[in-house]
C-alpha positions in Angstrom: 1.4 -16.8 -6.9 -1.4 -19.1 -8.3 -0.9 -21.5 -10.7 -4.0 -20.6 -12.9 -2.9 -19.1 -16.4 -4.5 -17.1 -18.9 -4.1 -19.5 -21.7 -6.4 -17.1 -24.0 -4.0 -14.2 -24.5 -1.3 -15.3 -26.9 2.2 -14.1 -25.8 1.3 -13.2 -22.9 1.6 -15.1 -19.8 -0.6 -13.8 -17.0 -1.5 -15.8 -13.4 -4.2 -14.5 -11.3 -2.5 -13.7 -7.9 -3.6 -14.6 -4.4 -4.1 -11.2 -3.4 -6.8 -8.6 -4.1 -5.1 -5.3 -4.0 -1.9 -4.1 -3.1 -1.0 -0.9 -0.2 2.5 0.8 -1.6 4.7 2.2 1.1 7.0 5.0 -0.4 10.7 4.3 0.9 11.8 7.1 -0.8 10.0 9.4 1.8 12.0 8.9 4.7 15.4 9.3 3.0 14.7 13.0 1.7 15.9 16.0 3.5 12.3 17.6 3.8 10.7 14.0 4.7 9.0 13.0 8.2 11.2 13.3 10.9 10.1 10.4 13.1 8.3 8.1 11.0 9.2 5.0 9.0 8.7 2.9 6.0 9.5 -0.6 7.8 7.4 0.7 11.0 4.1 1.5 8.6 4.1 -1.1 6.7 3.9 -3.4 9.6 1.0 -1.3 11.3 -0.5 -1.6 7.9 -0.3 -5.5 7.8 -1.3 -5.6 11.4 -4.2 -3.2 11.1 -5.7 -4.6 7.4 -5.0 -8.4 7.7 -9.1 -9.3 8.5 -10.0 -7.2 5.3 -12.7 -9.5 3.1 -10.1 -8.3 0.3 -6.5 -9.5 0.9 -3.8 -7.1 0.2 -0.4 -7.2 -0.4 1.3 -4.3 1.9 4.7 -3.4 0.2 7.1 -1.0 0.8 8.5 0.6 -3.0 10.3 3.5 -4.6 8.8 6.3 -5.0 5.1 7.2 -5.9 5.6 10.7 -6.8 3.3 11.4 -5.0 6.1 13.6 -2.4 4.5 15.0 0.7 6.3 17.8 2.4 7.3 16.3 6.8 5.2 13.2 5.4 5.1 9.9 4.4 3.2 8.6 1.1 1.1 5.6 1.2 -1.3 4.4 -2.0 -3.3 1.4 -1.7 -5.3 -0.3 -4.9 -8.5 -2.4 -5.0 -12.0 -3.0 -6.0 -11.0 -0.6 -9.1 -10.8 1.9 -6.8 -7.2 3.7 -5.8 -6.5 5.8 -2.3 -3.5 7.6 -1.4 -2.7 9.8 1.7 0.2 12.1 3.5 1.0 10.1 6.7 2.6 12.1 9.3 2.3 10.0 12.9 1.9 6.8 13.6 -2.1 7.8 14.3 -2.1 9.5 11.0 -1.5 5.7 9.9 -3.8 3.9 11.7 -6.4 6.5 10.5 -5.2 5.9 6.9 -5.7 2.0 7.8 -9.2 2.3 9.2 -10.3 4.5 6.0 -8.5 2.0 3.6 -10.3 -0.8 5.9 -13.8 1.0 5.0 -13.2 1.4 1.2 -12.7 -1.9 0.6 -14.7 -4.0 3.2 
């Protein structure tokens, strides 16, 4: 993280972080009974890292708990930045480097 401070908010103690925006990964997808059979967490976040790493914006790609979000055979990925917030139902590895080239577009 950056060193710079907020030194105008008293009590709180904010730093302005190297990153843009963040891409959430839902772990939680995976593990349930009704998630996607053949795709991973671990395996999208890479391809997301991979595919989104020359983005004018730099974004943190992390894999979390769940979004809530819940997709039925899918896998839930949000990403956040530029004030704007995009979610979608991954279901193949092409299905996530579809989601990557639309996230890539919104925030180029």
């Amino acid at each position: 993280m950056s060193t710079s401070h907020d030194t105008e908010t008293p009590g709180a103690l904010l730093v302005r972080p190297k990153f843009g925006g963040a891409a959430l990964v839902c772990g939680e997808c995976q593990k349930r009974s009704n998630g996607p059979s053949k795709l991973k967490a671990k395996e999208v976040r890479k391809l997301l890292k991979k595919e989104l790493h020359n983005l004018p914006v730099r974004l943190r790609i992390v894999q979390c708990s769940c979004l809530g979000l819940c997709p039925r055979k899918a896998l839930a990925v949000s990403a956040v930045a530029d004030g704007q917030v995009l979610a979608a139902e991954l279901r193949s590895e092409d299905e996530a480097r579809a989601a990557a080239a639309a996230f890539a577009r919104a925030f180029s």
